[in-house]
N, C-alpha and C positions, 0 to 999 in steps of 0.2 A: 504494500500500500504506500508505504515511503518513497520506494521509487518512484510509482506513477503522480505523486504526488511531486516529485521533482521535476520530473518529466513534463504534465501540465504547468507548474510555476514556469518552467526554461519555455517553454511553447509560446506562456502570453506575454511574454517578456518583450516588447520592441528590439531591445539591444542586442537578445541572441535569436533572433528570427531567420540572421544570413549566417548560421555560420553552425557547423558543427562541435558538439562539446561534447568534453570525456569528462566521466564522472565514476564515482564507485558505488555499488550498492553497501545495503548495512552489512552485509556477508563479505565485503571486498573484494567483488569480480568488477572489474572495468565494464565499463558500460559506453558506447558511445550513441548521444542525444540526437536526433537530427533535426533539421530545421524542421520540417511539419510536424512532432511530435513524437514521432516513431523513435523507436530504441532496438540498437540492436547489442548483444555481448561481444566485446572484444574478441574476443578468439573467436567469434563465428564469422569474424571478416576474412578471414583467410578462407574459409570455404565458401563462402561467396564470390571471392576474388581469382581464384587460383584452380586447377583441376591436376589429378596425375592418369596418365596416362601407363602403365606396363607391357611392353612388350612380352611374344610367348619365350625369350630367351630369359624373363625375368629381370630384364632392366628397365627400368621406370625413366622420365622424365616428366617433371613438372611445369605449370605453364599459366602464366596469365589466360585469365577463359577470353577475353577481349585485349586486343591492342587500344593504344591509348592515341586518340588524333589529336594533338593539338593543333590549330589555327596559327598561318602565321599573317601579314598585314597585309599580304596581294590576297587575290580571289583565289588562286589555285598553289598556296603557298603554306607551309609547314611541317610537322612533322608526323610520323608516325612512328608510335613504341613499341617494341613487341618483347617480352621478359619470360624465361624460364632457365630451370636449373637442369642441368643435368652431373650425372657422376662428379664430376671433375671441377663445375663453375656455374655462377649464375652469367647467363649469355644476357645483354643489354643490348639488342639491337635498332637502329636509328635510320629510319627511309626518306627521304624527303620526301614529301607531296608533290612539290615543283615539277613540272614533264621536263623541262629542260636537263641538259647533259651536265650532270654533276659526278666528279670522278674520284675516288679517294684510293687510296694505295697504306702502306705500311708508316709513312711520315705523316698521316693524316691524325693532326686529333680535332677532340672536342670539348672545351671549353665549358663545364656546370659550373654557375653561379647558383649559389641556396639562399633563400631570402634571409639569412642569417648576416652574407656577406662574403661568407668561404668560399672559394674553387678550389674547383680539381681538373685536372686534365686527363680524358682518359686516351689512351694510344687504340686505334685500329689494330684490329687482332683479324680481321676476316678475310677474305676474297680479296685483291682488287678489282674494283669494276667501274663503270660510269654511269649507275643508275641511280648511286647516291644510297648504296645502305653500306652504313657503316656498323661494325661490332666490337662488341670488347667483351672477353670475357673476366669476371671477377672472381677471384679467389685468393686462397694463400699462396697455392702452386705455382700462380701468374704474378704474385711479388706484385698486389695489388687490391690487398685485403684491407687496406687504410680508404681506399678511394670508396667500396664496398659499401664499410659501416659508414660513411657518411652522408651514402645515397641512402640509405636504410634509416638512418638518423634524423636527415633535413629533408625540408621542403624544397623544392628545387624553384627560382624563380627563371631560367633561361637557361639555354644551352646555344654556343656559338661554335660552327662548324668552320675550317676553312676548307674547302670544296675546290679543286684543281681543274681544270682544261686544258689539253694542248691538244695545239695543232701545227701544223708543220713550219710555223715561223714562230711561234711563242708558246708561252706556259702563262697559264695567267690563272690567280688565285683568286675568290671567293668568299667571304667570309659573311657567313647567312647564318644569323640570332634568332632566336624563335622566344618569344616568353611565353610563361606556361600561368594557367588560371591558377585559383588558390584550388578547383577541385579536380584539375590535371595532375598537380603535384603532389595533392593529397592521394592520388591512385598510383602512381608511382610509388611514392614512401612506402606506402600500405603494403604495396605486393613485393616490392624489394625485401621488406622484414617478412613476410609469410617466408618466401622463396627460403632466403636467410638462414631461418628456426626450422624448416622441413626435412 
């Protein structure tokens, strides 16, 4: 009763109308409030968020159930996120929306600003190609387990890539910023710590 009784006060509140809060029940399970009312348990976010999948040889991988589209400021412009773990590392991978020819190779990074203030830089782990997806995978193994907990940690407010072209007289560089809403970053965060803890 105490709960819903938080729950309704946080509801007709004007001040947390936009915005999700984390609370604890009298039992102390994390709860988090939503803006219309609803509540859901902390640890039921990661089953919402996340699915696994096991192959018949017995190897599993995990996996964001949805990529994450953020918006960037043209009409066909931004990113897309797509997050799972497998054996080895949590895989972070970054598409541009853009159709234009965006090229990344093994010198290619990407640039996370957290609305805290902090960056990191992550290095291209993947394929080279010119379709603009870039990967990195994180773990300890990859001597990259600092960059990890702090996607796990913060809320991400931008990611700035620089993106390569050549052609047969020049090379010429790119540098395409995407900001992220506060409920982009919050799905992020979210499925990075599932991944994480799984």
């Amino acid at each position: 009763m105490k709960l819903f009784t938080v729950t309704l006060l946080l509801f007709l509140t004007p001040f947390f109308v936009h915005s999700q809060i984390e609370a604890k029940t009298k039992d102390g399970r994390e709860v988090i409030l939503n803006n219309n009312g609803t509540w859901i348990y902390s640890d039921s976010l990661c089953n919402y968020f996340i699915k696994t999948k096991t192959y018949s040889n017995g190897k599993s991988v995990v996996y964001a159930n949805n990529s994450i589209k953020v918006k960037g400021e043209g009409e066909n412009s931004g990113l897309e996120i797509m997050l799972m773990k497998t054996s080895q590392s949590i895989v972070f991978t970054i598409t541009t929306l853009d159709k234009e020819i965006w090229c990344v190779d093994k010198t290619t990074i990407a640039t996370v600003e957290f609305t805290n203030g902090k960056t990191i830089d992550l290095q291209q782990m993947g394929n080279e190609n010119c379709n603009g997806d870039f990967s990195c995978f994180l773990s300890e193994v990859m001597e990259n387990n600092k960059e990890l907990k702090k996607l796990c940690k913060y809320m991400i407010k931008s990611i700035t890539i620089a993106y390569t072209i050549n052609n047969s007289e020049s090379t010429v560089t790119n540098s395409v910023k995407t900001t992220f809403t506060t409920g982009d970053a919050y799905r992020v965060k979210t499925i990075m710590e599932c991944l994480a803890n799984k």
